[in-house]
CHARMM internal coordinates of N, CA and C (Angstrom, degrees):
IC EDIT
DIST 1 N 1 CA 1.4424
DIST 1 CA 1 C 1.5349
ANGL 1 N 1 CA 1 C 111.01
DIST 1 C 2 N 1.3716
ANGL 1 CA 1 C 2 N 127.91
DIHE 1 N 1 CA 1 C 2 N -52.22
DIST 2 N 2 CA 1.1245
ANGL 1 C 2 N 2 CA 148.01
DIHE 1 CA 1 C 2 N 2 CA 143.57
DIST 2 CA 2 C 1.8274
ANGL 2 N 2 CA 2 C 109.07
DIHE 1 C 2 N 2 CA 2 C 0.33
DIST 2 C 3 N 1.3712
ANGL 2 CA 2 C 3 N 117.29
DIHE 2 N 2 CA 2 C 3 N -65.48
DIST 3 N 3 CA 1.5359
ANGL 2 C 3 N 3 CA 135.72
DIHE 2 CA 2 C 3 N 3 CA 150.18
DIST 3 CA 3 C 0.8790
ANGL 3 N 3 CA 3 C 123.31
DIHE 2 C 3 N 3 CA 3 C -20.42
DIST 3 C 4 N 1.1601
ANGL 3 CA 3 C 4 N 117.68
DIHE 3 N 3 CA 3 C 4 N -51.81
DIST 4 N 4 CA 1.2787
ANGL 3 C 4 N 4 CA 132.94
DIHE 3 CA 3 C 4 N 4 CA -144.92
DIST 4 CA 4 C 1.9415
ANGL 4 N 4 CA 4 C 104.39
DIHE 3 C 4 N 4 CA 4 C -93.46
DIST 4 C 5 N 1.6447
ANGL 4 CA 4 C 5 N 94.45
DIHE 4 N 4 CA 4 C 5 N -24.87
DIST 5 N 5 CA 1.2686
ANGL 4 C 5 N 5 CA 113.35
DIHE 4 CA 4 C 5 N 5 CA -167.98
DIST 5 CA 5 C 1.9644
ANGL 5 N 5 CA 5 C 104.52
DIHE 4 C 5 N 5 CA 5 C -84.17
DIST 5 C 6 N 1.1510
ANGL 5 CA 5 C 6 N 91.05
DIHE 5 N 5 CA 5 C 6 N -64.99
DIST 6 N 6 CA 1.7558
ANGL 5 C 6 N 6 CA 105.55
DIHE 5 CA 5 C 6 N 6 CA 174.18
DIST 6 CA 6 C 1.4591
ANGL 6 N 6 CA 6 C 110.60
DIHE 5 C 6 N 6 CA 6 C -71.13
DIST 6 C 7 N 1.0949
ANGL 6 CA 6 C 7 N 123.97
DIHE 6 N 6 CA 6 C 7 N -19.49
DIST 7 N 7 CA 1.1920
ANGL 6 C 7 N 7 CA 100.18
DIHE 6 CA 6 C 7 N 7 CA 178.67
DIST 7 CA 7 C 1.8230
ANGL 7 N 7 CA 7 C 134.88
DIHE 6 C 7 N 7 CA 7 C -67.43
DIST 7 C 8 N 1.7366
ANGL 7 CA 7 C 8 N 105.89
DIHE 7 N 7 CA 7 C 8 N -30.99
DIST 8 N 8 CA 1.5766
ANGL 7 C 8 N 8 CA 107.91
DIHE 7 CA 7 C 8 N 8 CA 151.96
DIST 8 CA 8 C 0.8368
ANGL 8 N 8 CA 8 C 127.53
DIHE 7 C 8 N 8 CA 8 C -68.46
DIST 8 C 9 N 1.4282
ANGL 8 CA 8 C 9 N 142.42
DIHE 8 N 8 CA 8 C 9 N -50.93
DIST 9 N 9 CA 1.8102
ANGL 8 C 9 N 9 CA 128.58
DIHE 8 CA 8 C 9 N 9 CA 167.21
DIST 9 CA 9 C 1.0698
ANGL 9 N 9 CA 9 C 112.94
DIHE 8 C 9 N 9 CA 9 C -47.48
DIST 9 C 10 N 1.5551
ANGL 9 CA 9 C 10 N 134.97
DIHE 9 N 9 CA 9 C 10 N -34.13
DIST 10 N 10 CA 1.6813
ANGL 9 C 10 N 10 CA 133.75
DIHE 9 CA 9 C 10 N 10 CA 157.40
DIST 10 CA 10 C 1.6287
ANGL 10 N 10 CA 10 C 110.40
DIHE 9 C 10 N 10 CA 10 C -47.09
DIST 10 C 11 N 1.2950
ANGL 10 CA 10 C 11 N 112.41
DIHE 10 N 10 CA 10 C 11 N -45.09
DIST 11 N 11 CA 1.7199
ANGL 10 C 11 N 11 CA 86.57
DIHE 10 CA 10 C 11 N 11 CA -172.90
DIST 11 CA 11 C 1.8546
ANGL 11 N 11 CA 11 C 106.03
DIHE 10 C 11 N 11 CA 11 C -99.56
DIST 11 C 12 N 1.6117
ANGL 11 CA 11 C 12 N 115.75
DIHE 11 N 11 CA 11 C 12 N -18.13
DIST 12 N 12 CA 1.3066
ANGL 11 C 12 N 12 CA 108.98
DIHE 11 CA 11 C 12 N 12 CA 135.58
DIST 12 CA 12 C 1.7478
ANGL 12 N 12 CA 12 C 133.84
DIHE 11 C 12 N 12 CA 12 C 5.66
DIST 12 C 13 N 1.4897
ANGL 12 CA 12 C 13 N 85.99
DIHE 12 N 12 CA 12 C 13 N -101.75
DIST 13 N 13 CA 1.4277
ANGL 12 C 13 N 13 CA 126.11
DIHE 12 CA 12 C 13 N 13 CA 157.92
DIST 13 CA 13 C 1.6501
ANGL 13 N 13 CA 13 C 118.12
DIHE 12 C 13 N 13 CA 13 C -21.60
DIST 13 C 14 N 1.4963
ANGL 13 CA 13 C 14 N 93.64
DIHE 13 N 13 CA 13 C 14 N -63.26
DIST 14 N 14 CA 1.8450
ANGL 13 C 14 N 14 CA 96.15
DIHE 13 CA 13 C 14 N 14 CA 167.15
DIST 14 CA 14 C 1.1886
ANGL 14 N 14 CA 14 C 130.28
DIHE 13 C 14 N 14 CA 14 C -94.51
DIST 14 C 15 N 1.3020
ANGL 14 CA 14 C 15 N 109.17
DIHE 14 N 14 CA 14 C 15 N -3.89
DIST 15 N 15 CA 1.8089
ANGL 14 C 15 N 15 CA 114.85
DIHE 14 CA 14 C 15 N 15 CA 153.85
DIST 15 CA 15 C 1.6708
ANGL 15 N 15 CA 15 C 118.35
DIHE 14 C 15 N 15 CA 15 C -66.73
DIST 15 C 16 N 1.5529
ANGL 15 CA 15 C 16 N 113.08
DIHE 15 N 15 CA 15 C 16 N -28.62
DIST 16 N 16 CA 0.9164
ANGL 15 C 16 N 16 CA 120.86
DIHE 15 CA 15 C 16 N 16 CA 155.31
DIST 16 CA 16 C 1.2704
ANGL 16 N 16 CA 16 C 133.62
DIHE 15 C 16 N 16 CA 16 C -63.35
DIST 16 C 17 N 1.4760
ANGL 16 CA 16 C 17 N 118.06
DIHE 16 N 16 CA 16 C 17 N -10.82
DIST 17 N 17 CA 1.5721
ANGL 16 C 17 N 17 CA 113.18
DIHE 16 CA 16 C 17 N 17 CA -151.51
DIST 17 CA 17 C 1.1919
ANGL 17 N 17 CA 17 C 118.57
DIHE 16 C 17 N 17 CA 17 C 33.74
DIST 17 C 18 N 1.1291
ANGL 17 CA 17 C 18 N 105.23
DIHE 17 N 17 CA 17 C 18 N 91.27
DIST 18 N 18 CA 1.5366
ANGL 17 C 18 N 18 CA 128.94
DIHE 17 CA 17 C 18 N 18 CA -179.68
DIST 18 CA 18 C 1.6583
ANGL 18 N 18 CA 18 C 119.67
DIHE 17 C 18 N 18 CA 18 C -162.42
DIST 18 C 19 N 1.5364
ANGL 18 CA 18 C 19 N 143.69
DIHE 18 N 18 CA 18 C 19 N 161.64
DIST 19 N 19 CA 1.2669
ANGL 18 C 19 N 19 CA 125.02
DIHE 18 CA 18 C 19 N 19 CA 179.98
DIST 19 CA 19 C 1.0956
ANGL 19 N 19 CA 19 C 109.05
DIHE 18 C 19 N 19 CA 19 C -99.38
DIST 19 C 20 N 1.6296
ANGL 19 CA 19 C 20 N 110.97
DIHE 19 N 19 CA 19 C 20 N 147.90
DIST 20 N 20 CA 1.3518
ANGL 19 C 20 N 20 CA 107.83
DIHE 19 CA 19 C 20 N 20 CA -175.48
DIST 20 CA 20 C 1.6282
ANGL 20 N 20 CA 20 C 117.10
DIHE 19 C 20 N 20 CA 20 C -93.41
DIST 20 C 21 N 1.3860
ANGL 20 CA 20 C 21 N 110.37
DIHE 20 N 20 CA 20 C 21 N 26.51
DIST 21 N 21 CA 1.4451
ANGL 20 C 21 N 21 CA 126.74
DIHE 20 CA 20 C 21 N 21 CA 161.11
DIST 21 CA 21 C 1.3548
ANGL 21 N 21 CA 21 C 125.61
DIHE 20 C 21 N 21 CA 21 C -92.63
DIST 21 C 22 N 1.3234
ANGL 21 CA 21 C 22 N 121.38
DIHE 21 N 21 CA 21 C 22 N -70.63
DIST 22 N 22 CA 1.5503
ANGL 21 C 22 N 22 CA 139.30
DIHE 21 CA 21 C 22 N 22 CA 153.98
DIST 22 CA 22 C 0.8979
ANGL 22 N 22 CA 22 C 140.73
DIHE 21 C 22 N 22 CA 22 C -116.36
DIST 22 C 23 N 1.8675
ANGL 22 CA 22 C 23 N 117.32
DIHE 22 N 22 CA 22 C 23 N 28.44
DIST 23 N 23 CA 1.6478
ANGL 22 C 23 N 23 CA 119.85
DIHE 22 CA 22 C 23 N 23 CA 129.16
DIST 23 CA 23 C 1.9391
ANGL 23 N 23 CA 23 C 73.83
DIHE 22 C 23 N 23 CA 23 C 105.46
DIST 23 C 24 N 0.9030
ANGL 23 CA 23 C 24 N 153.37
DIHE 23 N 23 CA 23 C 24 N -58.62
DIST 24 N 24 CA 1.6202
ANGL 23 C 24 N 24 CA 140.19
DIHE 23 CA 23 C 24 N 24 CA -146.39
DIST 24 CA 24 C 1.4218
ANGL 24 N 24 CA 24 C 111.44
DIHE 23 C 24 N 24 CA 24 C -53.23
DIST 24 C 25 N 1.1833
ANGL 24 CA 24 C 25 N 112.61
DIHE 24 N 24 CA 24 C 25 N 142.45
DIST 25 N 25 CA 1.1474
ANGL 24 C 25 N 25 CA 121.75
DIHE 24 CA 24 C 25 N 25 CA 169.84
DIST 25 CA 25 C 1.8147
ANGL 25 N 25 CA 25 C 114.71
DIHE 24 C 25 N 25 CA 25 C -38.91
DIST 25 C 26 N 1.1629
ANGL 25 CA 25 C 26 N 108.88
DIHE 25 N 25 CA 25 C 26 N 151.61
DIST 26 N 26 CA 1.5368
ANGL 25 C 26 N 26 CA 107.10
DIHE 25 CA 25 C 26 N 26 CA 171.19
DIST 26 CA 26 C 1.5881
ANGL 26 N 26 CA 26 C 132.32
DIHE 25 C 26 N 26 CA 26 C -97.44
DIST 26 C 27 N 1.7583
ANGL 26 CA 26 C 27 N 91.94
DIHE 26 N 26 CA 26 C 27 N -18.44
DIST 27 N 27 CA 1.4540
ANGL 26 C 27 N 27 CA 96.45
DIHE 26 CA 26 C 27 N 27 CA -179.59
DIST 27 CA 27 C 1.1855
ANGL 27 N 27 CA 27 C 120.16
DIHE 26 C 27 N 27 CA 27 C -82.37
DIST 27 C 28 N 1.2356
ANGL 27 CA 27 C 28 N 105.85
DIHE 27 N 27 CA 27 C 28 N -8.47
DIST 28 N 28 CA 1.5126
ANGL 27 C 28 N 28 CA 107.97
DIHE 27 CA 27 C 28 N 28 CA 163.69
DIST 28 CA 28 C 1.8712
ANGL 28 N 28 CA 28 C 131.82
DIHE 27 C 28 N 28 CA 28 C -83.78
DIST 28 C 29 N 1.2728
ANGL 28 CA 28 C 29 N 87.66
DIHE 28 N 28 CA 28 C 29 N -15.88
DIST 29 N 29 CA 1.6665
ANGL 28 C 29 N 29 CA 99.24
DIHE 28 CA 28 C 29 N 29 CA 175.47
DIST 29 CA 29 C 1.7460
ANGL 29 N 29 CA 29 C 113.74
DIHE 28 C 29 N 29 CA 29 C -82.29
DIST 29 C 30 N 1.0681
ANGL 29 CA 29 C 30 N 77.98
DIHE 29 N 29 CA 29 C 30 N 173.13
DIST 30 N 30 CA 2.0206
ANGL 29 C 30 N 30 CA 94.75
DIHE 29 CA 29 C 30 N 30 CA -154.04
DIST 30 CA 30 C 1.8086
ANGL 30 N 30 CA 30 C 107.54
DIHE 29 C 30 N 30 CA 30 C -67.67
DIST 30 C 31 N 1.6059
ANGL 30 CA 30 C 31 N 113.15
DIHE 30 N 30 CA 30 C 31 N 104.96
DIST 31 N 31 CA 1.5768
ANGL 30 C 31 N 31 CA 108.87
DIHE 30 CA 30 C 31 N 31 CA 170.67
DIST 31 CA 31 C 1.3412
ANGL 31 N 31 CA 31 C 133.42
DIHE 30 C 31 N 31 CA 31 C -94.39
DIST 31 C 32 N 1.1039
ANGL 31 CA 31 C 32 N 129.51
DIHE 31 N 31 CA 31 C 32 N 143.88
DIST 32 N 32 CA 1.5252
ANGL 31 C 32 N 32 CA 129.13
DIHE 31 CA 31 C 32 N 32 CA -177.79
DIST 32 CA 32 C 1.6684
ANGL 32 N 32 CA 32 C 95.09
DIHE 31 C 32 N 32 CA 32 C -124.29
DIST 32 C 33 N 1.6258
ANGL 32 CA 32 C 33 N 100.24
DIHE 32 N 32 CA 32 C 33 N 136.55
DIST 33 N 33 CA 1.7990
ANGL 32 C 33 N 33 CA 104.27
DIHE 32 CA 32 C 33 N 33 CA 156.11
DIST 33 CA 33 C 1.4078
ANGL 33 N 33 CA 33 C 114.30
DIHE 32 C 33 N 33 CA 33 C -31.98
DIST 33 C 34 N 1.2589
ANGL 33 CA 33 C 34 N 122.59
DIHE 33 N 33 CA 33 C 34 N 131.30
DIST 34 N 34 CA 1.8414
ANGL 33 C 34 N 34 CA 109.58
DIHE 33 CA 33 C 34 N 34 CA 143.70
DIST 34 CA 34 C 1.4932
ANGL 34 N 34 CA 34 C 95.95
DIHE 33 C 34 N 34 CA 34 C -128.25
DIST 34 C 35 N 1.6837
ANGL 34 CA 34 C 35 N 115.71
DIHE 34 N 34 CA 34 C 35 N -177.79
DIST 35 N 35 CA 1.6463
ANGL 34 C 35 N 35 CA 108.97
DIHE 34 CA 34 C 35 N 35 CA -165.91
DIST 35 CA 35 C 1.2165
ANGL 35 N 35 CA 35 C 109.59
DIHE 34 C 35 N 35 CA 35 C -90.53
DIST 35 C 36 N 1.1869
ANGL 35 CA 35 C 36 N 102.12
DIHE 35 N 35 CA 35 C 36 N 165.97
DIST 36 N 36 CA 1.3536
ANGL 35 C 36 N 36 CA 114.89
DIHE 35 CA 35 C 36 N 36 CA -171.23
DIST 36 CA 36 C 1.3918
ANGL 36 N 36 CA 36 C 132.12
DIHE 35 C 36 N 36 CA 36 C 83.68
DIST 36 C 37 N 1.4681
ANGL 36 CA 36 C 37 N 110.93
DIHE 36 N 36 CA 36 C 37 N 24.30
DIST 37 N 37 CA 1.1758
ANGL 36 C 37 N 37 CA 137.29
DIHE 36 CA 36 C 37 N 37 CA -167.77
DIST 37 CA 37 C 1.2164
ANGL 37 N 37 CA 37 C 134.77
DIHE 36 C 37 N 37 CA 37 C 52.41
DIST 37 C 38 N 1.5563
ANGL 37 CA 37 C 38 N 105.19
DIHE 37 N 37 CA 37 C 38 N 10.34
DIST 38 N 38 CA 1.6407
ANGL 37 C 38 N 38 CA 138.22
DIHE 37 CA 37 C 38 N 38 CA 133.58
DIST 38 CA 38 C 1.4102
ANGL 38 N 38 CA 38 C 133.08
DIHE 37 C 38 N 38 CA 38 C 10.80
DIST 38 C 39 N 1.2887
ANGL 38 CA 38 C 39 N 158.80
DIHE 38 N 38 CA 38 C 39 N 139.82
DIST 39 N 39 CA 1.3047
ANGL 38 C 39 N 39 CA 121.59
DIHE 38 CA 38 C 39 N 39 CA 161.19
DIST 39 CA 39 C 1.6341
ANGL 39 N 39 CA 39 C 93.12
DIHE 38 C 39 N 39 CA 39 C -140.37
DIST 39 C 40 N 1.0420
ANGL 39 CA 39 C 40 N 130.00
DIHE 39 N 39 CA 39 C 40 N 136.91
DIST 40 N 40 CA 1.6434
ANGL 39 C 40 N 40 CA 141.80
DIHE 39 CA 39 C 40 N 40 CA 174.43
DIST 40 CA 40 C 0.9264
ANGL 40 N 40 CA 40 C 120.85
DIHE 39 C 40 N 40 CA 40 C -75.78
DIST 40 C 41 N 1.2454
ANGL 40 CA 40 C 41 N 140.71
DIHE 40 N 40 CA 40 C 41 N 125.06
DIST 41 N 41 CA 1.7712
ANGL 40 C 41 N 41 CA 133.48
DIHE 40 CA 40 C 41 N 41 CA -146.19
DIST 41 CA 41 C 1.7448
ANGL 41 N 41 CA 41 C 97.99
DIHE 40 C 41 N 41 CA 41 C -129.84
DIST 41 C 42 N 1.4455
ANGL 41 CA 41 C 42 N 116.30
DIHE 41 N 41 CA 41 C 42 N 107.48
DIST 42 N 42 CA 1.9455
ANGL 41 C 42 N 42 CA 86.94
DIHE 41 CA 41 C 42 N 42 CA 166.73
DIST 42 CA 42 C 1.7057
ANGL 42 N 42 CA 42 C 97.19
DIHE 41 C 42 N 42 CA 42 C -124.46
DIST 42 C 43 N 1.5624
ANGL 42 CA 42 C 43 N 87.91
DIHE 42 N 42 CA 42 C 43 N 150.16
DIST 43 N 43 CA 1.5588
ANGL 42 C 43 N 43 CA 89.40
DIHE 42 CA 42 C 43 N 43 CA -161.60
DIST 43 CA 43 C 1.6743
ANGL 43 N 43 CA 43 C 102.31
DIHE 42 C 43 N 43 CA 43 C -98.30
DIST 43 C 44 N 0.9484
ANGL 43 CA 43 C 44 N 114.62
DIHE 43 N 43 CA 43 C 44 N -161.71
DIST 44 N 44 CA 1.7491
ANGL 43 C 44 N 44 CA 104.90
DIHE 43 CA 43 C 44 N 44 CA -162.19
DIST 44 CA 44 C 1.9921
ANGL 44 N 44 CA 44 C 95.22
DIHE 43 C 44 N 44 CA 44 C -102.52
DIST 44 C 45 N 1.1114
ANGL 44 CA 44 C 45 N 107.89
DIHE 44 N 44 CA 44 C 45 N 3.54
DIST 45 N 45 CA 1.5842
ANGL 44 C 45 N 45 CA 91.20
DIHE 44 CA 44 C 45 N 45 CA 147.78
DIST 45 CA 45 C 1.6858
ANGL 45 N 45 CA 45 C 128.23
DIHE 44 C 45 N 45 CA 45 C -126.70
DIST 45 C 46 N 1.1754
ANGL 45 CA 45 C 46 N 87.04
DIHE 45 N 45 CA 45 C 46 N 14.71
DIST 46 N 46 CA 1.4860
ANGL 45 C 46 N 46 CA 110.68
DIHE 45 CA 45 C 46 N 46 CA 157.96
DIST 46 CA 46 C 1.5077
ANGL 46 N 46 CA 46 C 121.02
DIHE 45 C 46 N 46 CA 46 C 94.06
DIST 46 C 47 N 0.9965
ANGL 46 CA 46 C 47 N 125.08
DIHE 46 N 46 CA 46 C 47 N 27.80
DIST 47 N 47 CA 1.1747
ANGL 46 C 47 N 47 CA 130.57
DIHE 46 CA 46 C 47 N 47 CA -159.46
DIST 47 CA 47 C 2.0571
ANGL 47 N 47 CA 47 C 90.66
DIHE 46 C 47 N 47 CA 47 C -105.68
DIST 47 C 48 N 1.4756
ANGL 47 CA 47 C 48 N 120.36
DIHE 47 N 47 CA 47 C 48 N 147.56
DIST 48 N 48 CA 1.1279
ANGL 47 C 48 N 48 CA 116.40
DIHE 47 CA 47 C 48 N 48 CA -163.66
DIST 48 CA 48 C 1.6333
ANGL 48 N 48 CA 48 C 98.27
DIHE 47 C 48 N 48 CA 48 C -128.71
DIST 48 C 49 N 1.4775
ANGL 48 CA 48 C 49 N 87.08
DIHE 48 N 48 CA 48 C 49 N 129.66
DIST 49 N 49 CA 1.9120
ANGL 48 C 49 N 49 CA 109.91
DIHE 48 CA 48 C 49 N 49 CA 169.92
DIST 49 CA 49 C 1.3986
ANGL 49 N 49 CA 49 C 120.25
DIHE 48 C 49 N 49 CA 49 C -122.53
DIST 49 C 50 N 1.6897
ANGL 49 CA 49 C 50 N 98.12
DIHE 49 N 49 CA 49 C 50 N 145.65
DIST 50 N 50 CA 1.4090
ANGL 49 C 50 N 50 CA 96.52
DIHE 49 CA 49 C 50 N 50 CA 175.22
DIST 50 CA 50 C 1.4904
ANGL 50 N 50 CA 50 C 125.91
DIHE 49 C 50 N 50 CA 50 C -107.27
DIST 50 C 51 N 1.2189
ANGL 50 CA 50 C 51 N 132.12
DIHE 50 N 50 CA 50 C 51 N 112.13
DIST 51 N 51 CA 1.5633
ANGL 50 C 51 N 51 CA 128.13
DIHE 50 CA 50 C 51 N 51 CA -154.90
DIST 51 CA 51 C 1.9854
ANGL 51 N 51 CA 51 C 109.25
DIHE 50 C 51 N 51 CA 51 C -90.21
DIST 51 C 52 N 1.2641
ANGL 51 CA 51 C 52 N 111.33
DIHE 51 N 51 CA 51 C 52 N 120.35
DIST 52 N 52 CA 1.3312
ANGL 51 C 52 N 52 CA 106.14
DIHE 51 CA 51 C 52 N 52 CA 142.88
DIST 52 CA 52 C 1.2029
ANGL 52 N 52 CA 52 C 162.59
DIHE 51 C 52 N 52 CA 52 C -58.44
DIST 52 C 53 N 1.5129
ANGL 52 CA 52 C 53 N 134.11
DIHE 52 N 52 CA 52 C 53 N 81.28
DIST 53 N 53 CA 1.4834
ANGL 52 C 53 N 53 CA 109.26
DIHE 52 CA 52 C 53 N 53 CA -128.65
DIST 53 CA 53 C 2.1308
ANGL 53 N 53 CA 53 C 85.92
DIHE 52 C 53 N 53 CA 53 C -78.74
DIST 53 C 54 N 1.4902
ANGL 53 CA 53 C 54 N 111.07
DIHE 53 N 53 CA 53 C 54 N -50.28
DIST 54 N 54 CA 1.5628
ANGL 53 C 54 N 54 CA 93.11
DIHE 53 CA 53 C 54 N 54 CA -179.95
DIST 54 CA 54 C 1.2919
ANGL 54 N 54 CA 54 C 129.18
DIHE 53 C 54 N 54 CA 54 C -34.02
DIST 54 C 55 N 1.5120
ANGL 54 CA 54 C 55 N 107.47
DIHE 54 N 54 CA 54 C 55 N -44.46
DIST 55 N 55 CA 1.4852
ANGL 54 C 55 N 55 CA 107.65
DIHE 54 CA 54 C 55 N 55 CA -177.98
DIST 55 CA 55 C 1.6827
ANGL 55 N 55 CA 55 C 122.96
DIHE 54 C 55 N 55 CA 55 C -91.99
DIST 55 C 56 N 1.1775
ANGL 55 CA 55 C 56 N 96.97
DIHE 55 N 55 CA 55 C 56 N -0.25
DIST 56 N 56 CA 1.6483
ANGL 55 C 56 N 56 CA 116.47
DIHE 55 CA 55 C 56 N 56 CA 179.79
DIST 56 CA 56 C 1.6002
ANGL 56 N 56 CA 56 C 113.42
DIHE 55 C 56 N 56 CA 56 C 56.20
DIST 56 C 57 N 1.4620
ANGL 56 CA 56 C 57 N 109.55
DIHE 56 N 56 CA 56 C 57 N 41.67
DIST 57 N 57 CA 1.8513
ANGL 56 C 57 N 57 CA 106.13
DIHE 56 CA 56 C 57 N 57 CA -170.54
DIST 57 CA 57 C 0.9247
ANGL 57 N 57 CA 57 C 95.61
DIHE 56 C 57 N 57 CA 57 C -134.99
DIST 57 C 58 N 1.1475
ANGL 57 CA 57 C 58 N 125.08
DIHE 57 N 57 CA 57 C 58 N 143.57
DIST 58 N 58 CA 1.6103
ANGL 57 C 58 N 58 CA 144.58
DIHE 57 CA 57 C 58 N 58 CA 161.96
DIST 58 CA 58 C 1.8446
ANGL 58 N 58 CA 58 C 110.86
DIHE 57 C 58 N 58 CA 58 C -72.99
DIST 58 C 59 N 1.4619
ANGL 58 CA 58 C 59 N 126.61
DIHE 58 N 58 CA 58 C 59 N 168.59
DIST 59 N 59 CA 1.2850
ANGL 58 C 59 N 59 CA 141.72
DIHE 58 CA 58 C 59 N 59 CA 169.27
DIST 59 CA 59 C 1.6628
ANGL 59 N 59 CA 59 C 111.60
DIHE 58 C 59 N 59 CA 59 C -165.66
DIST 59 C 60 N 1.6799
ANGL 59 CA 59 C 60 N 100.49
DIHE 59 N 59 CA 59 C 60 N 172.41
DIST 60 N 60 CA 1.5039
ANGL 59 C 60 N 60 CA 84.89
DIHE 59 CA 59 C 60 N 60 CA -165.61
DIST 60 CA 60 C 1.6154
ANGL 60 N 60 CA 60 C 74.35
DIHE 59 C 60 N 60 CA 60 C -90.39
DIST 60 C 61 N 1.7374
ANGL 60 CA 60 C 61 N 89.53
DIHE 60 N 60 CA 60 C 61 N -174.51
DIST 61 N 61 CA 1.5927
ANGL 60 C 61 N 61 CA 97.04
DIHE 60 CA 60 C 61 N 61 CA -171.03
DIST 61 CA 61 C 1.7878
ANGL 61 N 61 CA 61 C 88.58
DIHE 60 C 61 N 61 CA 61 C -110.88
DIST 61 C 62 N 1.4627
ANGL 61 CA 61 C 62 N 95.45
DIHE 61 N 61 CA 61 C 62 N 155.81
DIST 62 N 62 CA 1.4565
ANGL 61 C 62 N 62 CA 127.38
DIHE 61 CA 61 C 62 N 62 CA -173.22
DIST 62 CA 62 C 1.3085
ANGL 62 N 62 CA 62 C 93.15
DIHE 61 C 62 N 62 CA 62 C -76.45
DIST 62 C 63 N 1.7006
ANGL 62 CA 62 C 63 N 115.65
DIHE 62 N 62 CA 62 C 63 N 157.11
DIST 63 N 63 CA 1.3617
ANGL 62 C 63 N 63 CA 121.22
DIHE 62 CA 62 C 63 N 63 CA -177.56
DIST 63 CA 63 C 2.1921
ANGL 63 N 63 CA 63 C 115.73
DIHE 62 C 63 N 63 CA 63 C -67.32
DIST 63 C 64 N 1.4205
ANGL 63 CA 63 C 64 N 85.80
DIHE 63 N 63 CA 63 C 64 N -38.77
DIST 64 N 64 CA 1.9263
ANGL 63 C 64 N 64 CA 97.72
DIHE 63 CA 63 C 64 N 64 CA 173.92
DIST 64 CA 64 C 1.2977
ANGL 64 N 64 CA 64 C 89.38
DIHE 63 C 64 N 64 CA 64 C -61.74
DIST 64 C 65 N 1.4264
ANGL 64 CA 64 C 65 N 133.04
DIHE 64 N 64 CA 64 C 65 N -55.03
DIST 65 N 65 CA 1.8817
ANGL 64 C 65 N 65 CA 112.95
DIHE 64 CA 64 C 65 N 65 CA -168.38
DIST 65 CA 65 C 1.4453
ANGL 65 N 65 CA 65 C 130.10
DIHE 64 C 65 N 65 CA 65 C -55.01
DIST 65 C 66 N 1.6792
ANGL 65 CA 65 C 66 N 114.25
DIHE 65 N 65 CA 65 C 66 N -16.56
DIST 66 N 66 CA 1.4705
ANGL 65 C 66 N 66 CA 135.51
DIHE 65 CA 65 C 66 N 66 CA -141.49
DIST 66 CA 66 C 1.7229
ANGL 66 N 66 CA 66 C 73.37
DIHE 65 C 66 N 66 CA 66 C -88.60
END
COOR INIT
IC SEED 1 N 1 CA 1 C
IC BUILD
């Protein structure tokens, strides 16, 4: 149930570009290339996103991406 609760302010949160840990902006956190013209996002409490630059959206990153 719990899920059910966090799970919209989580994608909220990243419609915003923002983390869905402690709220900071994302464009300010630290990017690295990944493929596919990809970019790897880790935010300063560490939680890891993967940004679209075509589609301009962030996601969390999959455990193979980490």
């Amino acid at each position: 149930m719990l899920k059910n609760v966090i799970a919209p302010i989580q994608a909220w949160l990243l419609s915003q570009g923002r983390c869905v840990g402690c709220g900071k902006p994302l464009n300010i956190a630290k990017k690295v290339k990944h493929g596919d013209g990809m970019e790897k996002v880790t935010c300063s409490c560490g939680r890891i996103f993967i940004y679209n630059p075509k589609d301009e959206n962030y996601r969390r990153a999959l455990l193979e991406e980490v």
